[in-house]
N, C-alpha and C positions, 0 to 999 in steps of 0.2 A: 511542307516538304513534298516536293514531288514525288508521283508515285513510283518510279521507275527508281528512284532514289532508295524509298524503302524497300523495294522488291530487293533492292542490291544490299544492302545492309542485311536483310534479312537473310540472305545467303551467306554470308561472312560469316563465320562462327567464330569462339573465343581462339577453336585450336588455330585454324589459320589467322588469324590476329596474331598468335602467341607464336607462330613462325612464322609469319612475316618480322617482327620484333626481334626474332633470334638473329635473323638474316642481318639486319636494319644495322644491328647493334655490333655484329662480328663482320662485318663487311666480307665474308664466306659461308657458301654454302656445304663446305667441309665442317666450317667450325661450328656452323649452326646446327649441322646434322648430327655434331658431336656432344653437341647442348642440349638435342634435344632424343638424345638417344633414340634417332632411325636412320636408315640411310640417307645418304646425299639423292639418288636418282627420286626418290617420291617425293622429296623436299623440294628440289629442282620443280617438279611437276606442279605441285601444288601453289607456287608461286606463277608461274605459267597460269594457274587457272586461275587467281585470283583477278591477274592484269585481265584476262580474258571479261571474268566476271566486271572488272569495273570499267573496262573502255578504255585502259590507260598505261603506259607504262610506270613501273614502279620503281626499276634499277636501272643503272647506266652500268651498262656492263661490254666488254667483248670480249676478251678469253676471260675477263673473271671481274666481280662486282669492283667500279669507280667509285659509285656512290648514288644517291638516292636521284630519282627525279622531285622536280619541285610538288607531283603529284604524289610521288613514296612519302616525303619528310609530312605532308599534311597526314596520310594514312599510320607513318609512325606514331607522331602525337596524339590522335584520336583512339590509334589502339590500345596507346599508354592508358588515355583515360579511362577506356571502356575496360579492359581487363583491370585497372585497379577499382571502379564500380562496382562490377561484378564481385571480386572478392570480397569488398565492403560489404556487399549487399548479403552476400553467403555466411561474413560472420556475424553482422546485424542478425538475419533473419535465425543463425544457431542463441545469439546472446538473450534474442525474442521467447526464443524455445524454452531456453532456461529462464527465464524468468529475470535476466539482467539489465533490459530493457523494456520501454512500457511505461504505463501510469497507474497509482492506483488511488481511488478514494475513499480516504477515511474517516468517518464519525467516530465522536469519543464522547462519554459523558464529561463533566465539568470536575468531576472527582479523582478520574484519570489525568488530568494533568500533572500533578505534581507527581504521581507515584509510579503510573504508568509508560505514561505516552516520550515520553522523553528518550526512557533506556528502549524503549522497543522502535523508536525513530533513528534513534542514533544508530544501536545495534545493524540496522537494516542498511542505512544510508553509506554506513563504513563500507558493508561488502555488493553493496546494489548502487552505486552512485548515482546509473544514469535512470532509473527508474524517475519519474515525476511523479510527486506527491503532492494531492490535492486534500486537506485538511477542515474539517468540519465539527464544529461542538454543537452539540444538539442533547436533547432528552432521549432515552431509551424509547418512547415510543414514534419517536421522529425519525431516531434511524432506523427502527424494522420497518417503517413506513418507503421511507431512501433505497432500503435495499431489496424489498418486492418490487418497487419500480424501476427498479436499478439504476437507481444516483447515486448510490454506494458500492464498494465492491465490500469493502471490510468494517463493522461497526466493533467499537468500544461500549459494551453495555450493562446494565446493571440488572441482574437476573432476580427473579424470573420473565421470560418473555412473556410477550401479552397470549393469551390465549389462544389460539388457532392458527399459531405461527409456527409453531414447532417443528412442522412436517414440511416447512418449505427454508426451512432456515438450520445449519447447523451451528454448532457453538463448543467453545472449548474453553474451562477455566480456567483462569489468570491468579485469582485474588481472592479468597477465602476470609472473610472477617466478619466481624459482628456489627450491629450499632450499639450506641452507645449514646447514654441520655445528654442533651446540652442545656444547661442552665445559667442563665444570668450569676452573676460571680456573688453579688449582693442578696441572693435567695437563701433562706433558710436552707434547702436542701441540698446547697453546695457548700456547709461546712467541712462536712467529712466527703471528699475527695477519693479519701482512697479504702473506703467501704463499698461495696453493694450498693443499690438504690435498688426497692423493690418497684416494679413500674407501676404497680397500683397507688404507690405516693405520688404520680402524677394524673391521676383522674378528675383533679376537680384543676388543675392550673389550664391556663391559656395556650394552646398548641399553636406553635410555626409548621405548617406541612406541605407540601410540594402535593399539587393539583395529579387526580387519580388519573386522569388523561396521557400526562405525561409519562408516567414510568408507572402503568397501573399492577406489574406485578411486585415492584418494591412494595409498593402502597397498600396492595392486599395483606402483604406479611405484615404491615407496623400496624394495619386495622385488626387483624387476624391475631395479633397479641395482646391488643390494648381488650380485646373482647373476653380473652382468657384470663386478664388481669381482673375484670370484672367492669368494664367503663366503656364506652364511648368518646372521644376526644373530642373536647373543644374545641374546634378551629378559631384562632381568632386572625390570623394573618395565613396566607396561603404564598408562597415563593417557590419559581421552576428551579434553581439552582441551589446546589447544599452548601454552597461560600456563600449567598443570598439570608439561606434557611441562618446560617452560625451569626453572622450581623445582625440580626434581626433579636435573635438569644440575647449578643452581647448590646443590641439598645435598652433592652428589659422589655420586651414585648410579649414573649412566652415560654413556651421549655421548647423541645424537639427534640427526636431522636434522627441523629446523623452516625455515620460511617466512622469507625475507632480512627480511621489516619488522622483523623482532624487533629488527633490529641497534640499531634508531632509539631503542627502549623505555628504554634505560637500565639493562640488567638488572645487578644486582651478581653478580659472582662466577661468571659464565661468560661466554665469549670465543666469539665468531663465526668461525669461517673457512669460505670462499667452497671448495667441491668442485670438485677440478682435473679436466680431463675434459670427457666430458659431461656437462653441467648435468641435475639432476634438476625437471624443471617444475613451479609454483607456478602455477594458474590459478584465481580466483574467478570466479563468473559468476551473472548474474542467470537465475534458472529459474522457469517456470511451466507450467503444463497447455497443450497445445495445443488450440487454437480455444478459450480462455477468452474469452466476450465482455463480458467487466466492464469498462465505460468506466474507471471510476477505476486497474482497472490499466493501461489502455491508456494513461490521463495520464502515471502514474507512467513505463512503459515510455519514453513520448515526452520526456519532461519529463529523462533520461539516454542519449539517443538520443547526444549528443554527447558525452559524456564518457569 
């Protein structure tokens, strides 16, 4: 565009757009001055200045407006668009503010699928449509990893966080639960189901346990109990995912302590019992960078404030 082009557009503001329009449309500058609640005489003026500004005549007029020149009806249509832009752009950028537009990305651990991530997607998606969501399943220590670099804005994660994160990351719980022991269905120790199992009856069996790297402060609390049972665990299969970890149970591979939802899944071929004692804690929690100012997570945040 030429420069003399933008110097004149630049001059042109929405209000003289939006009464040129009034003019355009009412073919008087009675009526327009009426529409536009001011007088006729600065209305008059003001159209005068614009032809001035662009070199052109804009009305065919002689005691009172004919109708457009072929230069007016191009300025009508362009004003149309540019003032409906602008309002676009004014309630975009309020919908932005609130948090109704935008993207966000989120990690979930593999546990959160079935119980979590669904109603908290749904939830969101009903009163946030045009938000975009970017969706990620990862281990807990993958997403604090996502969200220091910031490839995440929001993590799904299995608490405790790893060490030296705490102070850069906030978090807020979701899901309060225990684990609970998983055994091959065919083990001695899955007759009675609906007893206790003290965890010291699993210190000499074969452990499935998901790698300390991956989610090391889950893994501190199942080490951190099996120590106070009096044992150290056998590893004999290591799996990142707890649907991985319960397959691996129900092949007959080893026992495992997983997360109580499992119980609800239906799994074949291995039996859940509830650890006698102190319960070993199950916590999911919502995580993010502290002082992250992204309305859209703030929605999100607000939008599971209660549940």
């Amino acid at each position: 565009m030429r420069r003399d082009a933008v110097n004149v557009i630049a001059m042109l503001s929405l209000r003289q757009l939006q009464q040129f329009l009034a003019v355009a449309d009412s073919m008087s500058f009675r009526q327009a001055a009426e529409r536009l609640n001011m007088a006729q005489p600065p209305l008059t003026a003001a159209i005068r200045q614009m032809e001035e500004q662009l070199g052109v005549r804009l009305l065919e007029r002689t005691n009172r407006i004919t109708g457009l020149t072929a230069a007016g009806e191009v300025l009508r249509d362009e004003a149309r668009r540019t003032i409906a832009q602008a309002d676009r752009t004014v309630a975009l950028t309020r919908r932005a503010g609130a948090g109704l537009v935008g993207s966000l990305r989120i990690g979930f651990v593999a546990t959160a699928v079935r119980h979590i991530v669904p109603t908290l997607i749904a939830a969101f998606r009903e009163t946030h449509p045009d938000v975009a969501l970017d969706l990620m399943e990862a281990p807990t220590a993958r997403q604090v990893t996502a969200l220091l670099d910031d490839r995440l804005d929001l993590a799904i994660v299995a608490l405790p966080l790893p060490d030296g994160t705490e102070q850069h990351i906030a978090t807020r719980t979701i899901l309060r639960s225990a684990l609970v022991a998983a055994l091959p269905s065919h083990h001695a120790l899955a007759r009675e189901p609906g007893t206790r199992l003290p965890l010291a009856a699993l210190a000499n069996e074969p452990w499935i346990l998901f790698p300390a790297s991956e989610g090391p402060g889950l893994h501190d609390r199942v080490m951190r109990a099996c120590a106070s049972a009096g044992f150290v665990p056998e590893v004999a299969q290591r799996a990142v995912q707890m649907e991985t970890i319960v397959g691996l149970v129900a092949a007959g591979l080893g026992v495992a302590l997983v997360p109580e939802l499992f119980r609800t899944a239906g799994w074949d071929n291995v039996v859940f019992r509830t650890i006698g004692g102190a319960a070993v804690p199950y916590e999911v929690a919502l995580a993010w960078r502290q002082n992250d100012g992204s309305p859209a997570l703030a929605a999100l945040l607000a939008s599971h404030s209660g549940q």
